[in-house]
DRENROLUM-22435 format. One line per field, with one value per residue (C-alpha): x, y, z; residue number from 0. Coordinates in Angstrom, 2 decimals. Example, Ala and Ser with C-alpha at 12.3 -4.5 7.8 and 13.67 -1.06 7.14 Angstrom:
<marbas>
px = 12.30 13.67 .
py = -4.50 -1.06 .
pz = 7.80 7.14 .
seq = 0 1 .
</marbas>
This chain:
<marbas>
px = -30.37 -31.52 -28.27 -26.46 -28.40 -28.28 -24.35 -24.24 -26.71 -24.35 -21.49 -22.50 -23.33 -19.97 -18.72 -20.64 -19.74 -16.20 -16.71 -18.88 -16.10 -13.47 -15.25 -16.16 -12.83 -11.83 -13.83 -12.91 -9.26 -10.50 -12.04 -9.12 -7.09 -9.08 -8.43 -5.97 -4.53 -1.77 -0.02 0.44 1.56 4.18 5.40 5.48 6.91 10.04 10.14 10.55 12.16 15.85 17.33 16.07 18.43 21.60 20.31 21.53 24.50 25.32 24.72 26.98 29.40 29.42 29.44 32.66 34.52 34.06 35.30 38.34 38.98 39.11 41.21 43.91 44.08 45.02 48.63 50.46 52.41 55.57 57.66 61.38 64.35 67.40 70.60 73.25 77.15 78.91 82.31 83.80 83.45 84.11 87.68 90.33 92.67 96.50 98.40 95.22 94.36 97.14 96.83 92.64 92.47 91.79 89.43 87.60 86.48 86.43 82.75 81.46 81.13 78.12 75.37 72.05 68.81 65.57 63.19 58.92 58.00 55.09 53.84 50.99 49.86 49.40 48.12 46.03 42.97 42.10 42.44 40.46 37.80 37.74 38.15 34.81 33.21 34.02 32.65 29.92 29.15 30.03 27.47 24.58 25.02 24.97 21.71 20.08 21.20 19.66 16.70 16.48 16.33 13.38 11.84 11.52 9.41 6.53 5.78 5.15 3.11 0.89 0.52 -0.41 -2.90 -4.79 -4.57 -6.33 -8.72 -9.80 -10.38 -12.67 -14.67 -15.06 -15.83 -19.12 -19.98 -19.61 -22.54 -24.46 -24.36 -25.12 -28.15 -29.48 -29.25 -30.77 -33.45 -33.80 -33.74 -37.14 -38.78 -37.93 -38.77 -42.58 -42.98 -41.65 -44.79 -47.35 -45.75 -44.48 -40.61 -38.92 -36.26 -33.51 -34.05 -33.85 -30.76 -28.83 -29.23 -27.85 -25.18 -24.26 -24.62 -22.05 -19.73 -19.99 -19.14 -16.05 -15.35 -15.83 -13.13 -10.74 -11.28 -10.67 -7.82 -6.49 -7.14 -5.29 -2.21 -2.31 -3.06 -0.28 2.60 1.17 1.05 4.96 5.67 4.69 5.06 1.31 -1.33 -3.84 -7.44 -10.65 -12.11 -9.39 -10.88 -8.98 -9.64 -9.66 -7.31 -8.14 -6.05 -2.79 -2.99 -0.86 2.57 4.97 7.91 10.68 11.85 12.88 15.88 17.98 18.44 19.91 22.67 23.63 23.64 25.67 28.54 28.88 29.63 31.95 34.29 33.99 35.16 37.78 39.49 39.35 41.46 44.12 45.01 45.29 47.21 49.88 50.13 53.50 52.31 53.78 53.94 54.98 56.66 58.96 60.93 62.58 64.40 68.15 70.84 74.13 76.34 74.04 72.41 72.41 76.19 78.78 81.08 79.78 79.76 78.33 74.66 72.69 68.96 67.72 65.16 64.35 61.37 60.25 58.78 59.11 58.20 57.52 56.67 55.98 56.35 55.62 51.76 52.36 53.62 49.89 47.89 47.25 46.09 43.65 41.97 40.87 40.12 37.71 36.31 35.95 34.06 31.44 30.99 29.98 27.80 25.88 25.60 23.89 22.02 20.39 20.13 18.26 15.89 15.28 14.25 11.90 10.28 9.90 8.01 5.80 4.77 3.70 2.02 0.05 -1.45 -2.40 -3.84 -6.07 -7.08 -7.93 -10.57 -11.93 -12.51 -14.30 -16.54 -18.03 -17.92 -20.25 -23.02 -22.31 -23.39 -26.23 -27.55 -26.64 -28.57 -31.76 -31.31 -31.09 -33.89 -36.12 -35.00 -35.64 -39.21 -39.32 -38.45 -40.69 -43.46 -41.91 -40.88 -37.53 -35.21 -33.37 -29.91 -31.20 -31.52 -27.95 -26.49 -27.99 -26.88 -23.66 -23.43 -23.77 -21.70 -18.61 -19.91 -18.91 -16.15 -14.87 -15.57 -13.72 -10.79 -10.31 -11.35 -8.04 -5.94 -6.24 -5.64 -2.42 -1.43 -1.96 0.21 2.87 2.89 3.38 6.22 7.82 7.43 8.51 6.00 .
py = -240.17 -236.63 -236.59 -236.78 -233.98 -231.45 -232.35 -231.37 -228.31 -227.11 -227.89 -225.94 -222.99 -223.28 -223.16 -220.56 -217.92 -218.52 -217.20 -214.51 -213.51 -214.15 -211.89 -208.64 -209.10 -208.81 -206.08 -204.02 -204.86 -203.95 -200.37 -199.37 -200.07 -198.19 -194.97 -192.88 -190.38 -187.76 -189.19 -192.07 -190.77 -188.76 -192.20 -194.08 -191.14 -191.21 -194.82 -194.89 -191.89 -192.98 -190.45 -192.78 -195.67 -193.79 -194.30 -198.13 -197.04 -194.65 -196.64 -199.73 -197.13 -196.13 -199.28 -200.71 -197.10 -197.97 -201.17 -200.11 -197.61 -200.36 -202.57 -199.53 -200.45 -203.76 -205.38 -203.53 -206.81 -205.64 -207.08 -205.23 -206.04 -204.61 -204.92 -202.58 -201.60 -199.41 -196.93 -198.16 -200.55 -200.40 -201.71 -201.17 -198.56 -199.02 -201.31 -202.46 -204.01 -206.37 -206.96 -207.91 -209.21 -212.93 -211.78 -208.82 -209.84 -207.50 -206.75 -207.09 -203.90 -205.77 -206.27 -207.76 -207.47 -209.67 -209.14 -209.06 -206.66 -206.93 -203.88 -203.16 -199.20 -198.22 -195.10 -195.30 -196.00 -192.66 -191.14 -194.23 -193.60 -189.59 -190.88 -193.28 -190.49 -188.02 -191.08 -191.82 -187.67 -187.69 -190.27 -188.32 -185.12 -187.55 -188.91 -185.17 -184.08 -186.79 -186.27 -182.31 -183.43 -186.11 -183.62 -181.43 -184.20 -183.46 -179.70 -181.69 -184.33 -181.77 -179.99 -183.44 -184.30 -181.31 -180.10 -183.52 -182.69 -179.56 -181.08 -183.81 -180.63 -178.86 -181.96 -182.23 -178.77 -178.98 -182.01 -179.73 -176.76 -179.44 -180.67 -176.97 -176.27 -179.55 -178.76 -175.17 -177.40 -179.19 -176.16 -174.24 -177.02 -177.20 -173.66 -173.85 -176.61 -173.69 -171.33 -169.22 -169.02 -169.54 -172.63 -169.72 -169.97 -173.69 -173.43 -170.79 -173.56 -176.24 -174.26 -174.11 -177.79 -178.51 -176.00 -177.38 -181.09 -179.39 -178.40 -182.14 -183.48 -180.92 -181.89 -185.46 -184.71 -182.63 -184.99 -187.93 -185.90 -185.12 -189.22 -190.41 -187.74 -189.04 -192.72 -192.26 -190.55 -193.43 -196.15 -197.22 -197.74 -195.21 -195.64 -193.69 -195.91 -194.00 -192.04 -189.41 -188.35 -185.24 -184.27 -182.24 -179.24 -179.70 -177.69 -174.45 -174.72 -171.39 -173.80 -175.00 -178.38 -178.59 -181.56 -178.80 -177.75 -181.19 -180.50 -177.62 -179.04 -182.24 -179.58 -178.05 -181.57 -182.36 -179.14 -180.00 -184.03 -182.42 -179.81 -183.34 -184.72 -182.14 -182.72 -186.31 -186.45 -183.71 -186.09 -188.76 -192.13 -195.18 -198.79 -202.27 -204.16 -207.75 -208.12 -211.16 -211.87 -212.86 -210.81 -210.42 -209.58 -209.90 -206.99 -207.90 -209.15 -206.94 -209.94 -212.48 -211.62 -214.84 -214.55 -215.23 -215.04 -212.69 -211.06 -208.08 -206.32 -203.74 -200.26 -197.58 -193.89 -191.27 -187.56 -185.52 -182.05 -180.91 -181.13 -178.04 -175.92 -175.62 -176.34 -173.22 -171.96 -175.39 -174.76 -171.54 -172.37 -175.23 -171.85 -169.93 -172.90 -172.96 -169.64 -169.46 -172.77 -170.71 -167.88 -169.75 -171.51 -167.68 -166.71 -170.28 -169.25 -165.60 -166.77 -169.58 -167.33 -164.75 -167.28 -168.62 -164.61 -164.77 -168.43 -167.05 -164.05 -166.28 -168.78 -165.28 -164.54 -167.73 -168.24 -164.75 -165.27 -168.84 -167.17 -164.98 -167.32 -169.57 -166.45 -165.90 -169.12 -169.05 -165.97 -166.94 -170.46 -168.51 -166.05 -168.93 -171.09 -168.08 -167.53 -171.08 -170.82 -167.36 -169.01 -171.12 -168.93 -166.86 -163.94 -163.80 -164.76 -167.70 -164.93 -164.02 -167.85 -168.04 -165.70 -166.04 -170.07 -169.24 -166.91 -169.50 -172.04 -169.25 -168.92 -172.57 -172.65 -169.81 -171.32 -174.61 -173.20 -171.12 -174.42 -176.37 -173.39 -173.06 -176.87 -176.07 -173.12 -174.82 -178.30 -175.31 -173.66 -177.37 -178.27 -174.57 -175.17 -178.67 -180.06 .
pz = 22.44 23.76 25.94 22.54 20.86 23.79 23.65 20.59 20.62 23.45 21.06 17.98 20.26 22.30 18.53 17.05 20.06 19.49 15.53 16.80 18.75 16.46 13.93 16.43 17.36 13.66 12.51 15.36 14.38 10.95 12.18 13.88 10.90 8.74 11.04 11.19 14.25 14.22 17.11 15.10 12.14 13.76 15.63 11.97 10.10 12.72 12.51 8.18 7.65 6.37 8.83 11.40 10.56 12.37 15.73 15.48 14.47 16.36 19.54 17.81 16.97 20.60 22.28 19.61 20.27 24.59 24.16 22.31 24.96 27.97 26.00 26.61 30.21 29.42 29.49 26.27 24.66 22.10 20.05 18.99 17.74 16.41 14.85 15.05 13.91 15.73 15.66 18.71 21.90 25.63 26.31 28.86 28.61 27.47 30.13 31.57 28.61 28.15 31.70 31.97 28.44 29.60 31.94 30.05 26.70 24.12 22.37 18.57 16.97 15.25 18.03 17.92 19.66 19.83 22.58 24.52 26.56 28.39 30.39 32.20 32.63 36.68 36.60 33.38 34.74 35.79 31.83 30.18 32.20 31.08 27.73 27.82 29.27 26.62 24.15 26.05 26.17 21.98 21.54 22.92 20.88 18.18 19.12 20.06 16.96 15.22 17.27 16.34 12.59 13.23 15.42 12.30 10.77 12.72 11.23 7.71 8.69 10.57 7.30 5.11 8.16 8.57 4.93 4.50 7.18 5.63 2.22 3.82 5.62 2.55 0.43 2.75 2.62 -1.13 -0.63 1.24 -1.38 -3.91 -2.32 -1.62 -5.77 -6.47 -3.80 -5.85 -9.27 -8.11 -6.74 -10.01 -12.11 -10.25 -10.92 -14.89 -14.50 -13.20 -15.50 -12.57 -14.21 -17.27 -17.94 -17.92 -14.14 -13.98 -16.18 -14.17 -11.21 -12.86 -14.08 -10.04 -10.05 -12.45 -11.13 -7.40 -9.34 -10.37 -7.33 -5.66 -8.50 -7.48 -3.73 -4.71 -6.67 -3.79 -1.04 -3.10 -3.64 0.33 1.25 -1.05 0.69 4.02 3.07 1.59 4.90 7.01 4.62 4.88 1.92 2.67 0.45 0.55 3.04 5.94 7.84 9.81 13.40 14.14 16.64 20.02 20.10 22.16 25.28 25.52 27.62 28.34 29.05 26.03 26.35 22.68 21.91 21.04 24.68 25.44 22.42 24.39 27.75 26.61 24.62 27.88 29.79 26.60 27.31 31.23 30.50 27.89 30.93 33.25 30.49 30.10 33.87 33.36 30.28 31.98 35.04 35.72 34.20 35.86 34.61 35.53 32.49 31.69 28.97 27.68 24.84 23.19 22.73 21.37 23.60 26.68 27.61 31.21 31.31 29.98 30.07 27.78 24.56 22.55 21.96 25.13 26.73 29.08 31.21 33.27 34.81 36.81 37.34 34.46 34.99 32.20 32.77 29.31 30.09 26.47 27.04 29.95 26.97 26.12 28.75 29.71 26.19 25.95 29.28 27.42 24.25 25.73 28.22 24.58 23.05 26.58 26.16 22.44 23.48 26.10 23.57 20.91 23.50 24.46 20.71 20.47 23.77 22.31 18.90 19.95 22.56 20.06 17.99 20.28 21.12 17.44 17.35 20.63 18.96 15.78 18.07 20.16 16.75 15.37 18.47 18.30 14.33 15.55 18.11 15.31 12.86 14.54 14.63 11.20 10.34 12.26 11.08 7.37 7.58 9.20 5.72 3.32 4.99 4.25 0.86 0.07 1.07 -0.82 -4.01 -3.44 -3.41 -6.03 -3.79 -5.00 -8.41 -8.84 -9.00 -5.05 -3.93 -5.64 -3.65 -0.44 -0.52 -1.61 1.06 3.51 1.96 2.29 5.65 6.54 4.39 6.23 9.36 8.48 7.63 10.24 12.81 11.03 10.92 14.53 15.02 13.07 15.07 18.38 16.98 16.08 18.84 20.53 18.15 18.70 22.58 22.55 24.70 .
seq = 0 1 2 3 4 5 6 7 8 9 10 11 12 13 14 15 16 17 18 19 20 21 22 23 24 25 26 27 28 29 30 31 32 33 34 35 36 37 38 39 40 41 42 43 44 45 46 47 48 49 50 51 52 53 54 55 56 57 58 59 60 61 62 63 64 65 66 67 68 69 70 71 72 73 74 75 76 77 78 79 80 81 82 83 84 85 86 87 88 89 90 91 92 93 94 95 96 97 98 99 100 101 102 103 104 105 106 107 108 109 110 111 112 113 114 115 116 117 118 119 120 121 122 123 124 125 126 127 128 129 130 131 132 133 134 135 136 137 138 139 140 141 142 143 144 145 146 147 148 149 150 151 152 153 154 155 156 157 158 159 160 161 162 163 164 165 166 167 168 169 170 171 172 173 174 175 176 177 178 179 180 181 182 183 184 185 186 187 188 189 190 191 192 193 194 195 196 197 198 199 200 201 202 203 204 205 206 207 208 209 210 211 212 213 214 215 216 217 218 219 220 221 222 223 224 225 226 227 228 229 230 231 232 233 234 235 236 237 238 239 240 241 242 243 244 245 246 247 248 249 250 251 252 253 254 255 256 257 258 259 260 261 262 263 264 265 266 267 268 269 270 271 272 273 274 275 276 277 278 279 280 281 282 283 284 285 286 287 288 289 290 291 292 293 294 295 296 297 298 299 300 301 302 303 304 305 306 307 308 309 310 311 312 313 314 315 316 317 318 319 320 321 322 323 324 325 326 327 328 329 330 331 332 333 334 335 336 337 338 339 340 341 342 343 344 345 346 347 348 349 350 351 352 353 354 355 356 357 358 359 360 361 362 363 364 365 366 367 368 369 370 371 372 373 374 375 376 377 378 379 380 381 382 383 384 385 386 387 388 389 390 391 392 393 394 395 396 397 398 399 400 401 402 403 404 405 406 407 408 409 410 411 412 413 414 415 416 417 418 419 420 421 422 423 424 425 426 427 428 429 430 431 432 433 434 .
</marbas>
């Protein structure tokens, strides 16, 4: 009997450590849910922005186009016929006709034709492959483009982030104010009691109060507006219980590597596979072919003239020479086109580094202004600490304690702002760089 009830002691606790672990697992599932980082958002606002959609088809659209190209190289089956009248017909002249009449018949003006060819190219090979290159090549400057546009998405989801960051800061600053009027309320309101003050004074601080409510209902009005761009952005329900990480500032690279250099670099392989392709398309093409058909009067014996099957194959060689008329002018035109290529690609390189000279100094300034905010601060909490304790003793008017806690909460405001808008100048700096 106590064999059964340890068994089943060990049971229930066997059972009750898989919950456990079901729920931490859960709630940390649950946590992470709840919180939100910018990396992320950038990945999900790529992955639901419409835009994104033409990736799959470009790559169908490329692998359907390549496959249409290699079926070039394969046998080329036609079908022809044709039915003809004509003036006149071969026949023996004069005395030779009466002569060879029983033995040279003489043709139908009316002649018919109905024949497959089969031919298979020999030297084709060499321009189907240029032309899945050139595909292949067209295909990627689709996708970079496409990638340029996305890319773009990531300077407006750092402005929904961090403008949501910044509202949460000053939202708990706001608290802060609101709890140092409420602590002036109950140290005016003891000293009403002693008859130290008037209830003017008392009023005047409630008055504050009220106005830093406002202030929280336009901060929660703000920060809505900001969660439901975001949560359109990256197609996720976002609710007051998010909370949003704040981001370590990216570090600082001198190098571009922006998708826009790709672009470039691909046009310039596109002209190079396009000059390959003027050779080969100005080059003798040879091919193997059969044909078989019916005929009327053979066309592979002159001297039967009923209607009669045939075949024939062999080797046919073509040489266009009207391609050589402008080959010359091509070859430059596709020079022109690298050459304007490489001159936006310098007008692209001397306008981002231009910008990133600018981002850097706003990023120097940013941290200087941060170095003296944080002694501001300090100095103006030390200021309102002691004005607090000289309203207290009724050293100074409710109009001083005002302005000295005021002066602090601008202090940190100031300080806030200039924290995010340095996060922001470093993430654009990043997105400028491309790294």
């Amino acid at each position: 009997m106590n064999k059964l009830v340890m068994r089943a002691i060990v049971r229930m606790k066997i059972i009750l450590g898989i919950c456990a672990a079901i729920f931490l697992v859960r709630s940390v599932e649950a946590q992470q849910a709840n919180h939100l980082r910018l990396d992320n958002c950038y990945a999900l606002a790529e992955k639901n922005y419409p835009l994104a959609k033409e990736r799959d088809l470009i790559s169908k659209s490329k692998e359907y186009s390549i496959a249409n190209i290699s079926k070039g190289y394969l046998p080329q089956l036609n079908i022809n016929g044709q039915a003809t009248y004509q003036s006149d017909v071969s026949h023996l002249p004069g005395s030779l006709a009466a002569t060879y009449s029983s033995i040279v018949p003489t043709m139908s003006k009316d002649q018919y034709k109905l024949y497959g060819e089969i031919s298979q190219p020999l030297t084709g090979m060499i321009s189907t492959k240029q032309q899945k290159k050139l595909q292949e090549m067209n295909s990627t400057i689709q996708q970079e483009n496409l990638e340029v546009e996305l890319y773009k998405l990531k300077d407006r989801v750092n402005q929904l982030f961090l403008g949501i960051l910044l509202v949460d800061e000053q939202y708990n600053q706001n608290e802060l104010l609101k709890k140092d009027i409420q602590t002036g309320i109950s140290k005016v309101n003891i000293a009403i009691e002693n008859g130290a003050d008037f209830k003017s004074s008392v009023d005047k601080l409630k008055a504050e109060l009220l106005k830093a409510n406002q202030h929280s209902i336009e901060l929660k009005s703000s920060r809505k507006a900001y969660i439901d761009m975001l949560g359109l952005f990256i197609n996720q329900t976002i609710d007051d219980s998010t909370v949003f990480e704040k981001p370590a500032g990216p570090s600082v690279s001198q190098s571009i590597n922006r998708p826009e250099l790709i672009v470039f670099e691909s046009k310039n392989k596109s002209d190079d596979i396009q000059s390959k392709q003027l050779t080969s398309k100005n080059i003798p093409k040879l091919e193997f072919f059969f044909q078989s058909g019916v005929g009327k009067p053979s066309p592979v014996n002159a001297y039967f003239t009923g209607l009669s099957s045939y075949y024939l194959g062999g080797f046919r060689l073509s040489w266009s020479l009207s391609g050589l008329y402008t080959y010359r002018k091509e070859r430059q035109l596709l020079e022109i086109d690298k050459s304007m290529n490489d001159a936006q690609k310098e007008t692209f390189l001397f306008n981002t580094n231009f910008t990133l000279k600018q981002q850097n100094g706003e990023v120097s300034k940013l941290q200087e202004l941060i170095k003296s905010d944080d002694e501001i601060v300090e100095l103006r909490n030390f200021v309102k600490n002691a004005a607090n304790v000289q309203l207290e003793n009724g050293a100074i008017s409710v109009n001083d304690f005002l302005k000295e806690i005021n002066a602090e909460d601008q202090a940190r405001q100031d300080q806030m702002l200039h924290e995010i808008q340095l996060l922001n100048a470093l993430y654009n700096y990043q997105n400028t760089s491309g790294d």
